[in-house]
C-alpha positions in Angstrom: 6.0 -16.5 2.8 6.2 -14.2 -0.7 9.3 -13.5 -1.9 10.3 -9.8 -2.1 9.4 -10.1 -6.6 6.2 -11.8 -5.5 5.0 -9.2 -3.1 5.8 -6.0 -4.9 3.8 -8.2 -8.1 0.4 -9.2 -5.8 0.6 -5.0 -4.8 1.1 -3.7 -8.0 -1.7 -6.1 -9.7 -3.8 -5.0 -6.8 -3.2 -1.3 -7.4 -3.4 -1.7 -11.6 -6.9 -3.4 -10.7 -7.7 -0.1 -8.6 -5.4 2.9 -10.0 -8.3 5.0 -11.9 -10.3 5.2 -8.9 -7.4 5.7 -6.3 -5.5 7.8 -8.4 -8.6 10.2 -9.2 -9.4 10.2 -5.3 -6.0 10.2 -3.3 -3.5 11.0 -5.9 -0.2 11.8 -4.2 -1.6 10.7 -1.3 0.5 7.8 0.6 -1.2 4.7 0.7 -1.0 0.8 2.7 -2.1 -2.2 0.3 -3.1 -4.9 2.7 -2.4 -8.2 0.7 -3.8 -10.5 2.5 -7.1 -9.3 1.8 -6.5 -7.5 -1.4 -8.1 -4.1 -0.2 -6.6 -0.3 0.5 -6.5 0.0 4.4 -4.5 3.0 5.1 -4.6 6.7 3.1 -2.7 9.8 4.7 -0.1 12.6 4.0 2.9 10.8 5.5 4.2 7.9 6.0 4.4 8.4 9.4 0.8 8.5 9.4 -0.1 5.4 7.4 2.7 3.1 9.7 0.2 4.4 12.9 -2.9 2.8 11.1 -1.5 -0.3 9.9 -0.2 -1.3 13.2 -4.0 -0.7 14.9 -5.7 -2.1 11.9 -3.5 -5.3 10.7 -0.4 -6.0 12.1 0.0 -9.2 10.9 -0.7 -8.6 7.4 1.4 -8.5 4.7 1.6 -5.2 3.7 3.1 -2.7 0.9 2.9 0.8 1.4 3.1 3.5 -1.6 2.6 6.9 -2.9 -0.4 7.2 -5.5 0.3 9.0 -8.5 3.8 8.6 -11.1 5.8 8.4 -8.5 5.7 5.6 -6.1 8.2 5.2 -4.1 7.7 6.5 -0.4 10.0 3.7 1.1 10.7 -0.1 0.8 7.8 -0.8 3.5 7.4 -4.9 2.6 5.2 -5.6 6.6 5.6 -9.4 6.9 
């Protein structure tokens, strides 16, 4: 299991990898960050929205969920 430090590390590597293209495409947009296979799963308005298609796509991923743009932070959403 990741630590709290490790997991917010693995998303944020994953989303510096991807930021220009996210960021140009869904910018402000609140996104899920499925770690387990390193990929974007999830884009929507709201949270709200995003939780709905996490649980039907991956529920048993690990899972960070985020706001594209400057300023991140939607919630603490660490899906273990």
């Amino acid at each position: 299991m990741l630590r709290k430090s490790e997991f917010e590390g693995k998303a944020k590597k994953i989303y510096d990898k991807n930021k220009n293209d996210w960021e140009s495409k869904y910018y402000g947009k609140v996104i899920a960050i499925d770690l387990d296979a390193e990929k974007l799963i999830a884009v929507a308005d709201s949270l709200f929205e995003v939780d709905k298609s996490v649980d039907r796509l991956c529920p048993d991923h690990k899972v960070l969920v985020r706001r594209v743009g400057d300023n991140p932070t939607v919630a603490r959403v660490l899906r273990e």
